[in-house]
C-alpha positions, 0 to 999 in steps of 0.5 A: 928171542934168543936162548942160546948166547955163544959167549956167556960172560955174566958175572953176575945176576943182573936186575931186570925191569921185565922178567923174560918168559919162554914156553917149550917142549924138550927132554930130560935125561937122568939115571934113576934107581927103579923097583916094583911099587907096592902100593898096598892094594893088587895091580895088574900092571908093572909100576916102577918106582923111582926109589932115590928122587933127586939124590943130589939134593935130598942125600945131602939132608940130614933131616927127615924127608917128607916132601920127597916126590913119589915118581911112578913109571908105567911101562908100556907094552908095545912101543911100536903103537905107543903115540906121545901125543895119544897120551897127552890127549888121553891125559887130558880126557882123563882130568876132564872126566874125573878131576884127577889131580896128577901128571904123566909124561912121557919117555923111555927106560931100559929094563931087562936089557930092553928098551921100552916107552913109559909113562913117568906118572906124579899122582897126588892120591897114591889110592887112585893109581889102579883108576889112572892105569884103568883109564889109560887102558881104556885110551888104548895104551896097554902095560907090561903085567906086573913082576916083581922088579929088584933095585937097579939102575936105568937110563930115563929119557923123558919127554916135557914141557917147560915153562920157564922164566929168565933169571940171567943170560943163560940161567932159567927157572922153572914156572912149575916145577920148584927147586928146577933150574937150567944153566945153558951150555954151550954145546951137547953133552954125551952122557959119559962126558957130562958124568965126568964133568959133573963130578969135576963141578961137584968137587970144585964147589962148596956147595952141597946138596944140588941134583944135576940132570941134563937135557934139551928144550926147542927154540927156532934156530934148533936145540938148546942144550942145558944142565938141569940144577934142582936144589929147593933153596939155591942162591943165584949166585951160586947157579952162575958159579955151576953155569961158568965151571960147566962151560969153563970144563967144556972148554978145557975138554974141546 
């Protein structure tokens, strides 16, 4: 299966008689707002919490927000002992063992000018932090003490799996996770650059209200980089529209 067409020239959504599926593993980096999470009851452990999740979307909402996600950041000690697949095993141990209902992955942010491994945690039962953190010690992972952490701004990597289905050539939707697209480019974006041509795509387009990320997933003949869209009601049409003006203003940057 090919992912990654050099010329991409849909111009619109095609029907398809037999949806096309493909399962990887890749990375996601974004900016997130961090701060210290308190979640009313003593833990020993630093436990970051992204404070503005998919700000793209959810700050063009004038009503009130009640499905905004709570991602939780667990910052690892010692990244030098810390094995991403330690903690895929240890994440499973910990669903078999005690029906847990949460996901963890794992990634890197910088804190006080420092790098450090993390665990980005999506936890259901808020009350069953302090057991997760416990079993993750036992796995032998060890955390960072908790401080009190003011708001700042970090650069997150993580690392995930993906599950996606094909909606056109080069446009994706996630299995998983609702309101996830991918819009394949055609070539890796540096952070700085793909700053920058966002907000080129943000001020040429009407719609509002979408988040963007960017990142990478495996296939075959190498990486496949895309644009991450999230936005819990978007129309086709409009991710072919952000798919060409990214590519369109990747070209006219070459």
């Amino acid at each position: 299966m090919i992912l990654v067409p050099h010329e991409l020239k849909i111009n619109r959504i095609q029907h398809m008689s037999m949806v096309k599926t493909y399962e990887s593993v890749g990375s996601i980096q974004k900016n997130e707002k961090l701060a210290t999470y308190y979640p009313g009851y003593d833990i020993p452990y630093l436990v970051l919490e992204a404070m503005d999740t998919f700000p793209g979307y959810y700050s063009a909402m004038d009503q009130q927000i009640t499905d905004r996600p709570l991602y939780l950041y667990l910052v690892v000690k010692s990244t030098l002992l810390f094995e991403e697949d330690n903690l895929i095993r240890a994440t499973q141990s910990i669903k078999r063992k005690h029906q847990i209902v949460f996901d963890a992955v794992p990634g890197e942010l910088m804190l006080f000018n420092k790098l450090y491994h993390c665990i980005r945690l999506d936890l259901k039962d808020v009350m069953q932090l302090r057991l997760v953190l416990d079993c993750f010690t036992e796995q032998g992972i060890a955390f960072v003490k908790h401080r009190d952490v003011k708001v700042f701004s970090s650069m997150v990597r993580l690392k995930r799996y993906f599950e996606v289905e094909e909606l056109a050539e080069g446009i994706w939707k996630d299995k998983c996770l609702e309101g996830s697209y991918y819009l394949i480019v055609s070539q890796t974006l540096k952070h700085e650059r793909f700053e920058k041509i966002s907000m080129h795509v943000r001020n040429n387009m009407e719609l509002a209200g979408f988040d963007i990320a960017s990142g990478y997933w495996y296939n075959r003949f190498g990486l496949v980089d895309f644009v991450r869209i999230y936005h819990r009601n978007i129309k086709p049409d409009d991710l072919l529209m952000i798919r060409d003006k990214y590519n369109k203003a990747i070209e006219a940057m070459q």
